[in-house]
KENURO-484687 format. One record per atom (N, C-alpha, C, O): residue in one letter; chain; atom name; x, y, z. Coordinates in steps of 0.2 Angstrom, whole numbers. Atoms other than C-alpha are relative to their C-alpha. Example, Ala and Ser with C-alpha at 12.3 -4.5 7.8 and 13.67 -1.06 7.14 Angstrom:
BEGIN
<r residu="A" chaine="A" atome="N" x="4" y="-6" z="0"/>
<r residu="A" chaine="A" atome="CA" x="62" y="-22" z="39"/>
<r residu="A" chaine="A" atome="C" x="4" y="6" z="0"/>
<r residu="A" chaine="A" atome="O" x="9" y="5" z="3"/>
<r residu="S" chaine="A" atome="N" x="-4" y="-6" z="-1"/>
<r residu="S" chaine="A" atome="CA" x="68" y="-5" z="36"/>
<r residu="S" chaine="A" atome="C" x="-4" y="5" z="3"/>
<r residu="S" chaine="A" atome="O" x="-1" y="11" z="4"/>
! end
This chain:
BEGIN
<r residu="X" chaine="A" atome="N" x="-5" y="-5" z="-1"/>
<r residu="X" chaine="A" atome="CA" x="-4" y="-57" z="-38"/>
<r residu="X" chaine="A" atome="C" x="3" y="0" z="7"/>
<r residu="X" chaine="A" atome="O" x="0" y="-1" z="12"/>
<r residu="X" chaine="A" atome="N" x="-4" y="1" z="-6"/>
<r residu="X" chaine="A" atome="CA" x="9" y="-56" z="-26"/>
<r residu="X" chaine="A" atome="C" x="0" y="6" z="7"/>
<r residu="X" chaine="A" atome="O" x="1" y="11" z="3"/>
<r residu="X" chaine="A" atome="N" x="1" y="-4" z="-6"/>
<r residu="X" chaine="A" atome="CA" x="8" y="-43" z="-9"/>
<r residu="X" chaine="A" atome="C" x="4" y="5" z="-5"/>
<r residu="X" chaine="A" atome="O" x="1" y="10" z="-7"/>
<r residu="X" chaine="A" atome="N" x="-3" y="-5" z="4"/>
<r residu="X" chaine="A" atome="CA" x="22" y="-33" z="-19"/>
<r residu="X" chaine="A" atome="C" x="-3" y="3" z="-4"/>
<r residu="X" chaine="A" atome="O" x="-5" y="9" z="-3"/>
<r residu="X" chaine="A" atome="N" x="4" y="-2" z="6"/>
<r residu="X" chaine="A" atome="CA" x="14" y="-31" z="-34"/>
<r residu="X" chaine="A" atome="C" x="-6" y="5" z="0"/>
<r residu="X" chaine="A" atome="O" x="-7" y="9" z="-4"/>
<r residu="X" chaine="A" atome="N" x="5" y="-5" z="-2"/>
<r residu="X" chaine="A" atome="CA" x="-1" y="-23" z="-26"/>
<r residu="X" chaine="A" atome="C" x="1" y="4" z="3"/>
<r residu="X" chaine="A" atome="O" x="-3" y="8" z="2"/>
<r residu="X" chaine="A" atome="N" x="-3" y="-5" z="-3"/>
<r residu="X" chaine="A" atome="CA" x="8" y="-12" z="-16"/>
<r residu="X" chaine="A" atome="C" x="3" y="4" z="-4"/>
<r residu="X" chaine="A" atome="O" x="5" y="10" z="-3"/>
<r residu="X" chaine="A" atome="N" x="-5" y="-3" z="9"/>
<r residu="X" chaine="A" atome="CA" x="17" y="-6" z="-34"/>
<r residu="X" chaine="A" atome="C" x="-7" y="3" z="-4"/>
<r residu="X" chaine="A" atome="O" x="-7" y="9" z="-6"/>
<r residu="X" chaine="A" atome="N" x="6" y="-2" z="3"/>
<r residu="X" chaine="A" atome="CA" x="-1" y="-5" z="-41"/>
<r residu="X" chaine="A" atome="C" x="-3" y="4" z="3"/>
<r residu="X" chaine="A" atome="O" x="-4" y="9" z="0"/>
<r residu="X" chaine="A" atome="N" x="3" y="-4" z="-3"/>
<r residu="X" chaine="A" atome="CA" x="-8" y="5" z="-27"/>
<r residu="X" chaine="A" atome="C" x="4" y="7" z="0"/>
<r residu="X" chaine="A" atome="O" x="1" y="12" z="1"/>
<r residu="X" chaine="A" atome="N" x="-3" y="-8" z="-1"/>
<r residu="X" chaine="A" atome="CA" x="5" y="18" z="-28"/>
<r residu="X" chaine="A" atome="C" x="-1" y="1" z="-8"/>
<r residu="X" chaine="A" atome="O" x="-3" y="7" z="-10"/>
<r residu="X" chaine="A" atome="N" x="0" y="-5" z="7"/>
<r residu="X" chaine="A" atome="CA" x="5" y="21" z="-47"/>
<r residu="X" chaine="A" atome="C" x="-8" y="0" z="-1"/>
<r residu="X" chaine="A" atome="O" x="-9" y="3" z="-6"/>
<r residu="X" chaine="A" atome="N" x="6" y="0" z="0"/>
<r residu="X" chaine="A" atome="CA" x="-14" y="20" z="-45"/>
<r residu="X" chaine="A" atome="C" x="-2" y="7" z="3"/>
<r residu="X" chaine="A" atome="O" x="-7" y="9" z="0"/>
<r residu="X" chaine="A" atome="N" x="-2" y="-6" z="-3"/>
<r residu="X" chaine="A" atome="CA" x="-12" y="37" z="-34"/>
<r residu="X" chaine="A" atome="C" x="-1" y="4" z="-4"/>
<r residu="X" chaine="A" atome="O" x="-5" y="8" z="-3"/>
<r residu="X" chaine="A" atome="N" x="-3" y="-4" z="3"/>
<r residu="X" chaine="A" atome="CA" x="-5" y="46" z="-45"/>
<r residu="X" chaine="A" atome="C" x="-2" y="4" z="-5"/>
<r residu="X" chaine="A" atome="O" x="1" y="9" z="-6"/>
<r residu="X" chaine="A" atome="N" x="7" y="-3" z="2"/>
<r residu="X" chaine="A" atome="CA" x="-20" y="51" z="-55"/>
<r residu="X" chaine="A" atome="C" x="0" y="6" z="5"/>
<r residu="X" chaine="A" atome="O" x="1" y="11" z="3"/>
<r residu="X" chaine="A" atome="N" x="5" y="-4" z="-5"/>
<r residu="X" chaine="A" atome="CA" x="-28" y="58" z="-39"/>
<r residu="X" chaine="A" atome="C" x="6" y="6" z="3"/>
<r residu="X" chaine="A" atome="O" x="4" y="11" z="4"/>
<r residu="X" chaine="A" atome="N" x="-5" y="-5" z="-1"/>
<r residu="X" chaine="A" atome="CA" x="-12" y="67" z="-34"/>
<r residu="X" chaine="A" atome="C" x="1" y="5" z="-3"/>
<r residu="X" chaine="A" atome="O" x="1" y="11" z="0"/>
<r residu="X" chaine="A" atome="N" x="0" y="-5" z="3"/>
<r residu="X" chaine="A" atome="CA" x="-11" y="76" z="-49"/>
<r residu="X" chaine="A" atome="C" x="-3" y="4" z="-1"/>
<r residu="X" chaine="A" atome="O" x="-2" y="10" z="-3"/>
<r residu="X" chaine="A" atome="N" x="4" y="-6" z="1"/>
<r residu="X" chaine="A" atome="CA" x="-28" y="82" z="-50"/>
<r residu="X" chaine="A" atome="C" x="-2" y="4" z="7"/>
<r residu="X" chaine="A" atome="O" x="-5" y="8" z="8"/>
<r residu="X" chaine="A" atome="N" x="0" y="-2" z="-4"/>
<r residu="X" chaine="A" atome="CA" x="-27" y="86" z="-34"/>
<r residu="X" chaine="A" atome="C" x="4" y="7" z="2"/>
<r residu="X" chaine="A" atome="O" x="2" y="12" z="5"/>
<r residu="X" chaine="A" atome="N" x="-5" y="-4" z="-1"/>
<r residu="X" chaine="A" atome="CA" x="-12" y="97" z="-33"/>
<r residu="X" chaine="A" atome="C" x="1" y="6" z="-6"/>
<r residu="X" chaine="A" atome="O" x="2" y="12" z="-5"/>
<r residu="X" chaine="A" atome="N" x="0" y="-4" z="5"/>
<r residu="X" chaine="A" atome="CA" x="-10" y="102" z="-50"/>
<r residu="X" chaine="A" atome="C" x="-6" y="2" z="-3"/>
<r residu="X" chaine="A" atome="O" x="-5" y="7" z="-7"/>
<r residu="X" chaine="A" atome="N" x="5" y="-4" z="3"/>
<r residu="X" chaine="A" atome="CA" x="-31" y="106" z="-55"/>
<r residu="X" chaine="A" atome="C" x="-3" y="2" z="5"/>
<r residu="X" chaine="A" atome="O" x="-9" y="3" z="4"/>
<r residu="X" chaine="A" atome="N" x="4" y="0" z="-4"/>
<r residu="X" chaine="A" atome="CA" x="-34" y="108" z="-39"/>
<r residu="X" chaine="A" atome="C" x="-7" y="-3" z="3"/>
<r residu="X" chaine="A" atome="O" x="-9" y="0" z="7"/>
<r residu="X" chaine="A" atome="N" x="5" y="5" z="0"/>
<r residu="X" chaine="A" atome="CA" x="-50" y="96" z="-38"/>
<r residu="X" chaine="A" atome="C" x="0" y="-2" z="7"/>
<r residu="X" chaine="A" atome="O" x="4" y="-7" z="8"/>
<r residu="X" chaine="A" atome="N" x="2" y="4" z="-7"/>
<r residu="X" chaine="A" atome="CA" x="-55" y="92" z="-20"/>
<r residu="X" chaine="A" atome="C" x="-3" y="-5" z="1"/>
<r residu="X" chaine="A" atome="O" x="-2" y="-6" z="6"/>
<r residu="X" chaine="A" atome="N" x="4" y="5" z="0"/>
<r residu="X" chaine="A" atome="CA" x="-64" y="78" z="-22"/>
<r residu="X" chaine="A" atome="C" x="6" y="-4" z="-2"/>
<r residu="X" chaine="A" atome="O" x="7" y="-8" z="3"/>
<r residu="X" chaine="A" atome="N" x="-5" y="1" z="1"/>
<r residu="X" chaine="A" atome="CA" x="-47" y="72" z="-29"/>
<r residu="X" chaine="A" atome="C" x="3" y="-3" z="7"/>
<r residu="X" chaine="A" atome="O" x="5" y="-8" z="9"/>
<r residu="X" chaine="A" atome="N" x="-6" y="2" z="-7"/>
<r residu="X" chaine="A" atome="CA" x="-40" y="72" z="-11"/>
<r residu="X" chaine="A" atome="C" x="-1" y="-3" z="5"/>
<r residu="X" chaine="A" atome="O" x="2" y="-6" z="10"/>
<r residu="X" chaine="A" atome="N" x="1" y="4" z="-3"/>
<r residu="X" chaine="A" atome="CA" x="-52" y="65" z="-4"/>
<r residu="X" chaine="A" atome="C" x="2" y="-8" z="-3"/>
<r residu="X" chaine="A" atome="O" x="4" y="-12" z="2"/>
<r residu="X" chaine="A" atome="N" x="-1" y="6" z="2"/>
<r residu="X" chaine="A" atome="CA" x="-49" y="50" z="-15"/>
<r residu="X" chaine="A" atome="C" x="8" y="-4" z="1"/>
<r residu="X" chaine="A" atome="O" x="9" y="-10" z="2"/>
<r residu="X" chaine="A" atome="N" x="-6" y="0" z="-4"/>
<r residu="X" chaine="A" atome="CA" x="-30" y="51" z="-11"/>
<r residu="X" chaine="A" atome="C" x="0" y="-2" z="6"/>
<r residu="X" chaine="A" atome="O" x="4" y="-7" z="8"/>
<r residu="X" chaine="A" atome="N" x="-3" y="3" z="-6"/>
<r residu="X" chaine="A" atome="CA" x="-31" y="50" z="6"/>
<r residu="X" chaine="A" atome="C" x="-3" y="-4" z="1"/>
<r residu="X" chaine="A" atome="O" x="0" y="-6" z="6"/>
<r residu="X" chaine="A" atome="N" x="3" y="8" z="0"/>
<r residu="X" chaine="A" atome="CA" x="-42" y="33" z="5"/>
<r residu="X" chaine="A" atome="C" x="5" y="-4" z="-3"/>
<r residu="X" chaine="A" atome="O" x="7" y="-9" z="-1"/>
<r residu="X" chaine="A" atome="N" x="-5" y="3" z="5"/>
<r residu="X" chaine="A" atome="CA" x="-29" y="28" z="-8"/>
<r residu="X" chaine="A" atome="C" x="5" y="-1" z="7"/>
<r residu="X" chaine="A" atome="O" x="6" y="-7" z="9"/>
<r residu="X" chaine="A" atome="N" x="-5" y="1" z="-5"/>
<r residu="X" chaine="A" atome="CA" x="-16" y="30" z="6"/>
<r residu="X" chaine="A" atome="C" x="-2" y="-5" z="7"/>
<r residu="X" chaine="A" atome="O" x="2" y="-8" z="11"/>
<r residu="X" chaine="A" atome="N" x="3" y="6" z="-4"/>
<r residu="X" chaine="A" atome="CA" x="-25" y="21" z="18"/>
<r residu="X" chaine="A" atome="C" x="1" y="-6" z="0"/>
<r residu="X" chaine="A" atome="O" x="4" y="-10" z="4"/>
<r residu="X" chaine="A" atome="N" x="-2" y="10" z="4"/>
<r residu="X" chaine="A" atome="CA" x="-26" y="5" z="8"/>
<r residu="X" chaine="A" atome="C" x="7" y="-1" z="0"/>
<r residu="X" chaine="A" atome="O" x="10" y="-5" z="3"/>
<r residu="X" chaine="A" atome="N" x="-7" y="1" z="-1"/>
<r residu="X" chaine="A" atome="CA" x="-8" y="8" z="6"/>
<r residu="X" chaine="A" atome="C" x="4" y="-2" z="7"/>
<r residu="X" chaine="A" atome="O" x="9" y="-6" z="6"/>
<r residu="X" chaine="A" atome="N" x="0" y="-1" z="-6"/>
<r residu="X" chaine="A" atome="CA" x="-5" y="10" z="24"/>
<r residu="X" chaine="A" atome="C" x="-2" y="-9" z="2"/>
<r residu="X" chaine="A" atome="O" x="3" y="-12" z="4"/>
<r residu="X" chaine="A" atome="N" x="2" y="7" z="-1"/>
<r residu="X" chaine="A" atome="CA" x="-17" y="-8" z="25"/>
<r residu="X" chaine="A" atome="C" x="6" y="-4" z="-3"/>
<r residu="X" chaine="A" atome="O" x="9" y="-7" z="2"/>
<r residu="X" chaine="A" atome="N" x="-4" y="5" z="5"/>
<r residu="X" chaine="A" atome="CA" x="-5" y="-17" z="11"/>
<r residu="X" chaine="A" atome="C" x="5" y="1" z="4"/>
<r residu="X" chaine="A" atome="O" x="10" y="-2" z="3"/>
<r residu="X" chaine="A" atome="N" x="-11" y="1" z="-2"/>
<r residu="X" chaine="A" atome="CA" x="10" y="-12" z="20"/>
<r residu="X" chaine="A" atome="C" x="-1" y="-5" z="7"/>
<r residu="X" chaine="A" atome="O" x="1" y="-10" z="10"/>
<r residu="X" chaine="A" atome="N" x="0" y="7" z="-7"/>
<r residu="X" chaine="A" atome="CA" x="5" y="-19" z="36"/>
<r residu="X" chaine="A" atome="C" x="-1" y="-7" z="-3"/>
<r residu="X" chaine="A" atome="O" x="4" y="-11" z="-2"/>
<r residu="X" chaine="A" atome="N" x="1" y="6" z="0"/>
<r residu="X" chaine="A" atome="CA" x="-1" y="-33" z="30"/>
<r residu="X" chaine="A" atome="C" x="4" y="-3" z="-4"/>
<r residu="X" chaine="A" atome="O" x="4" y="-9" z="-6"/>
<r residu="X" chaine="A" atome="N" x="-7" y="4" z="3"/>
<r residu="X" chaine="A" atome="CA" x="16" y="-37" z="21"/>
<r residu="X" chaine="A" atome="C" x="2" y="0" z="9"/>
<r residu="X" chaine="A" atome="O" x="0" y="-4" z="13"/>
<r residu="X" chaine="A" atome="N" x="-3" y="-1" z="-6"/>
<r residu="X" chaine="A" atome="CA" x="25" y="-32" z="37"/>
<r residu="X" chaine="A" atome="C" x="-3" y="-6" z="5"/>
<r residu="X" chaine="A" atome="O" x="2" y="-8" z="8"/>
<r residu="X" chaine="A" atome="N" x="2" y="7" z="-6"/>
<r residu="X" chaine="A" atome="CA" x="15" y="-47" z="48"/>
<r residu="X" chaine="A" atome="C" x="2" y="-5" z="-4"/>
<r residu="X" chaine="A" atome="O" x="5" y="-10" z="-2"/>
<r residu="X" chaine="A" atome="N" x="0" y="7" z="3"/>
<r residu="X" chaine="A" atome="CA" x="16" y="-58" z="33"/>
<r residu="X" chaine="A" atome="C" x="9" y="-3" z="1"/>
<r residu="X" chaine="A" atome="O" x="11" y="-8" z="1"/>
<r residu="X" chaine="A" atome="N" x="-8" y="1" z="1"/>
<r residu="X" chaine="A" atome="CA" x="37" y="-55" z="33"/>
<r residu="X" chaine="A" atome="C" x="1" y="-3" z="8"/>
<r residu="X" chaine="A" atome="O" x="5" y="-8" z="9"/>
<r residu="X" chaine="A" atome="N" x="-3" y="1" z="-9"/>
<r residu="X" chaine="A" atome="CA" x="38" y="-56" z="54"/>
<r residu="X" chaine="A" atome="C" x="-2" y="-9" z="0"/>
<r residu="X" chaine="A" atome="O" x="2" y="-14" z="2"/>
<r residu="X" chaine="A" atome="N" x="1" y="9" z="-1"/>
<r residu="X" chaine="A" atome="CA" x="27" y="-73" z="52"/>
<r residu="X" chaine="A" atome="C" x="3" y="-6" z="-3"/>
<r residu="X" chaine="A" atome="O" x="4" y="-12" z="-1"/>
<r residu="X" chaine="A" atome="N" x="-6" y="4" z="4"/>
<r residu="X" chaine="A" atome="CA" x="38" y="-80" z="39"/>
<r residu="X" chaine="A" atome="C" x="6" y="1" z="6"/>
<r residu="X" chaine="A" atome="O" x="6" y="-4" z="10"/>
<r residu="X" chaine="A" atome="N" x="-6" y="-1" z="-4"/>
<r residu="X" chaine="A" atome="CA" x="53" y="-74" z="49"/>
<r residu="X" chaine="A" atome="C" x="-1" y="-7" z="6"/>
<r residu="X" chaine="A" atome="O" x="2" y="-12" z="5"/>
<r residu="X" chaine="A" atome="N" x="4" y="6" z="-5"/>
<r residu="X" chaine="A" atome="CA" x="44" y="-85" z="63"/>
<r residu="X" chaine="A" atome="C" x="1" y="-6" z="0"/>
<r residu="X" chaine="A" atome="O" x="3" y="-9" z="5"/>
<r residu="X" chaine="A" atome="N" x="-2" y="9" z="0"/>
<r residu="X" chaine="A" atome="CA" x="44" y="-101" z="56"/>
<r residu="X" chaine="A" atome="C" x="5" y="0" z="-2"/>
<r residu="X" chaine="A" atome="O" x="7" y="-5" z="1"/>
<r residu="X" chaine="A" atome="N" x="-6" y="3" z="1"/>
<r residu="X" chaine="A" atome="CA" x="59" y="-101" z="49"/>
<r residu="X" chaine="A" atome="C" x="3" y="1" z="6"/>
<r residu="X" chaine="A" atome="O" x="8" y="-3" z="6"/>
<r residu="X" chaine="A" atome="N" x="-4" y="1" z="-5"/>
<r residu="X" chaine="A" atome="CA" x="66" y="-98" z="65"/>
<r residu="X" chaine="A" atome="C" x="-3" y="-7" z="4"/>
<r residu="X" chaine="A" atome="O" x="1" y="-12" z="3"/>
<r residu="X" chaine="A" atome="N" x="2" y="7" z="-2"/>
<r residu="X" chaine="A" atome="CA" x="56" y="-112" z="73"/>
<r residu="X" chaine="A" atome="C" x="1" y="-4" z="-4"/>
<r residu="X" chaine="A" atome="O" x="0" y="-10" z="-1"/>
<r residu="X" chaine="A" atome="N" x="-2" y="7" z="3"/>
<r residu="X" chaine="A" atome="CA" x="60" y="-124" z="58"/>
<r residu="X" chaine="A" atome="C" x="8" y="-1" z="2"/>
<r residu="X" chaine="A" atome="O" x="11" y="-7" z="0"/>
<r residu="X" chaine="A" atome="N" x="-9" y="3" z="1"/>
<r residu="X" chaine="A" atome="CA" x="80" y="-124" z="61"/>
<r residu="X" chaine="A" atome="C" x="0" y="-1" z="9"/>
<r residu="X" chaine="A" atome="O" x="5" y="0" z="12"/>
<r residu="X" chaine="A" atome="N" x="0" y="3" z="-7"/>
<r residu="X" chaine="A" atome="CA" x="75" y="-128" z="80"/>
<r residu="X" chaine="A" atome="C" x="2" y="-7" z="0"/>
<r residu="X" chaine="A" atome="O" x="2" y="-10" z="5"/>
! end
């Protein structure tokens, strides 16, 4: 699975804890939300290095 693809599954994976969160009210719900956005927070960075590092070489291969 590709960096996108889990960054795609981790949000619609949310959205469960969102709902019970907002709409039945369920506190334990938000705390798992706000862990959920965490990891997301992780996966986004960890695209983010991976895009600058690509960026990277390819500029050092056309040297």
């Amino acid at each position: 699975m590709n960096k996108l693809d889990e960054l795609t599954m981790a949000v619609k994976n949310l959205e469960i804890d969102f709902q019970k969160f907002y709409e039945k009210g369920q506190a334990a719900a938000g705390t798992r939300l706000r862990k959920s956005l965490s990891d997301i927070r992780k996966l986004a960075q960890d695209l983010r290095k991976d895009i600058q590092d690509t960026k990277t070489q390819r500029k050092e291969e056309k040297k």
